[in-house]
C-alpha positions as CSV (number, residue, x, y, z in Angstrom):
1,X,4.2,23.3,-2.8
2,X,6.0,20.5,-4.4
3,X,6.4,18.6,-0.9
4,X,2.5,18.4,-0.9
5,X,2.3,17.4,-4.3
6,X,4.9,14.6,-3.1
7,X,3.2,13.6,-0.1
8,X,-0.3,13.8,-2.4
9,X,1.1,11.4,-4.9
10,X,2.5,9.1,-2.3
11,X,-1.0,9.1,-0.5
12,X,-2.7,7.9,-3.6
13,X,-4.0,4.6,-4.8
14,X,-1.7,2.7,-7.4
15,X,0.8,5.2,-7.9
16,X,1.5,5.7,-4.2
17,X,5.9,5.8,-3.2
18,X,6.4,4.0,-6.6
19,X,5.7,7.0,-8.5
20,X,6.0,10.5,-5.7
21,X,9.9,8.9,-5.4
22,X,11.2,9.2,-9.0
23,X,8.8,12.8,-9.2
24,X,10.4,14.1,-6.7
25,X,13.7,13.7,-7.4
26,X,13.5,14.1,-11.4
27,X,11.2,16.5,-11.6
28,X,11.4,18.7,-8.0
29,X,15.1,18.0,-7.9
30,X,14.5,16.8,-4.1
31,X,17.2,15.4,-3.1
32,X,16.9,11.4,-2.1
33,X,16.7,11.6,1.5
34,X,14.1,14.4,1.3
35,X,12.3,12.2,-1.6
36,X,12.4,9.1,0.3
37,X,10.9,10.7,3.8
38,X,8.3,12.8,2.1
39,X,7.1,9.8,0.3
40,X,7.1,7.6,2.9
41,X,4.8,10.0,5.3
42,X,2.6,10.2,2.3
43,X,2.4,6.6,1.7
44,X,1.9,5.7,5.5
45,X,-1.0,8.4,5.7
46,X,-3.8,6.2,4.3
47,X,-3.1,3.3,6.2
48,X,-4.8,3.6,9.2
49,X,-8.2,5.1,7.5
50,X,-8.3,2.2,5.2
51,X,-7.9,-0.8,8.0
52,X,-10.5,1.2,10.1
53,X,-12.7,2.0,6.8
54,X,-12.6,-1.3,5.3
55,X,-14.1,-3.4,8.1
56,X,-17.0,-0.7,8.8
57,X,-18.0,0.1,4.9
58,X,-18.1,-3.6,3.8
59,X,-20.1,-4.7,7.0
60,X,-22.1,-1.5,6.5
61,X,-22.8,-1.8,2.4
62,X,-23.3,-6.3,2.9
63,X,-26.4,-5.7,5.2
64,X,-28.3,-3.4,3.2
65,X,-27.7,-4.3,0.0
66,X,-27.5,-7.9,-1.3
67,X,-25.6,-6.7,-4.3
68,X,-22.8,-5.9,-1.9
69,X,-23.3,-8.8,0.4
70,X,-22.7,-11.3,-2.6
71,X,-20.1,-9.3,-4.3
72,X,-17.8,-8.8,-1.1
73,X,-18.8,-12.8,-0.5
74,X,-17.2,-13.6,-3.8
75,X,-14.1,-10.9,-3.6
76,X,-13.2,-12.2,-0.2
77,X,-13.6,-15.9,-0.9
78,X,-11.5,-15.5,-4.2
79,X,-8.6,-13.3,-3.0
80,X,-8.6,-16.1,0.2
81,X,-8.3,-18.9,-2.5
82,X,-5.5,-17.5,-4.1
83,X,-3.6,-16.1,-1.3
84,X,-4.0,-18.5,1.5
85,X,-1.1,-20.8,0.4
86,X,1.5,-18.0,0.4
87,X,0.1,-16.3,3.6
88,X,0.2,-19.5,5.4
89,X,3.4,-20.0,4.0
90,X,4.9,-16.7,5.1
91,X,3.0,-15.7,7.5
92,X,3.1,-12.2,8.6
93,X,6.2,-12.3,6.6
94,X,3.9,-12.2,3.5
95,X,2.4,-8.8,4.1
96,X,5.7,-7.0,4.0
97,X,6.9,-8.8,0.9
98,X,3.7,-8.0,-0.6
99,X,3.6,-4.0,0.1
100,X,7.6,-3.9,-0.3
101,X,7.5,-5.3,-3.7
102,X,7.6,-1.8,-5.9
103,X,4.9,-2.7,-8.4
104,X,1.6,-1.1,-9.4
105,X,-1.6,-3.1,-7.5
106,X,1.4,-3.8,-4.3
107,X,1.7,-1.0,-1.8
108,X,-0.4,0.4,1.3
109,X,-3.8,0.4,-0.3
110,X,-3.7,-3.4,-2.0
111,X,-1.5,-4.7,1.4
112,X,-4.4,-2.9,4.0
113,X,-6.8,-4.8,2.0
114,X,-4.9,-7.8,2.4
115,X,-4.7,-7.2,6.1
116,X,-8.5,-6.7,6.2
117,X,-9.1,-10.2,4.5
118,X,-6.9,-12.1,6.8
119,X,-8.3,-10.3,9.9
120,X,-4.6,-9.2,11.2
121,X,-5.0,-7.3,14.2
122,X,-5.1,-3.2,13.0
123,X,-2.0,-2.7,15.3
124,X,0.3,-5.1,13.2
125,X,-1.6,-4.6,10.4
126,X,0.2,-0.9,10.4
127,X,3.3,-2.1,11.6
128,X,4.1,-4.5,8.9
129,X,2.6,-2.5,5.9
130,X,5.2,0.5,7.3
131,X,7.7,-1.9,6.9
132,X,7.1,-3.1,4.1
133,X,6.2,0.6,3.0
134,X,9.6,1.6,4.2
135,X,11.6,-1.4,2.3
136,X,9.4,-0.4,-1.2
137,X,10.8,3.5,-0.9
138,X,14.4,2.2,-0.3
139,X,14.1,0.1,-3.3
140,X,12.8,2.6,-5.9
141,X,15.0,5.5,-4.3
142,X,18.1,3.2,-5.0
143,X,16.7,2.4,-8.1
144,X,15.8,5.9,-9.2
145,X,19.2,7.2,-8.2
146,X,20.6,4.4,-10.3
147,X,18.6,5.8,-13.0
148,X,16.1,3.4,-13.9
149,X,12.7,5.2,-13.6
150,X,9.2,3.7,-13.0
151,X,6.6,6.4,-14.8
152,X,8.9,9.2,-16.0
């Protein structure tokens, strides 16, 4: 029961690796390997619903409501304004720095937006949010194992 709770945890929205990692191994007494593989399935697990779901719901909810249409007009034009430098800059490069960086608002969820807004093709899309994924549950398993805890 306390794998699923890991994988659950990974799965979700803000929380996602950053938190299921140091759970699991200071609470469930996983062991880091077995921490670090159950998060990451976890974490990967929304991916590929959220690049599909993103495009379909936003076209979807912008032509029947104008509420939408305008607010999804102004989310993507601001996120675009502030991001375009680095993502021009970096390139794909800046999607896996982005997800890999273990902070709250940074993982899956935030980088499949991300991938959404910039139109990267769903195929890479996956691919470099796994990586970066991936490099995110190496860096909090080391740090958790070092002691230094995010939420507990």
């Amino acid at each position: 029961m306390n794998e699923l709770w890991t994988i659950i945890i990974a799965a979700s929205p803000i929380v996602e690796l950053r938190g299921a990692i140091p759970m699991a191994m200071g609470i469930f007494n996983f062991s880091w390997s077995k921490a670090l593989f159950l998060s990451l399935m976890g974490n990967l697990l929304p991916i590929i619903p959220l690049l599909w779901f993103l495009d379909k719901l936003s076209g979807y909810l912008s032509e029947r409501f104008v509420f939408f249409n305008k607010f999804f007009t102004w989310l993507f034009t601001r996120t675009r304004e502030k991001t375009t430098n680095s993502f021009n800059r970096w390139g794909k490069w800046a999607l896996i720095i982005f997800v890999a960086i273990p902070l709250p608002f940074t993982g899956v969820w935030t980088g499949s937006a991300a991938a959404f807004l910039f139109g990267v093709e769903y195929k890479q899309a996956f691919c470099l949010i796994s990586l970066g994924a991936a490099l995110a549950g190496i860096i909090v398993t080391i740090l958790t194992s070092l002691g230094i805890n995010f939420l507990f």
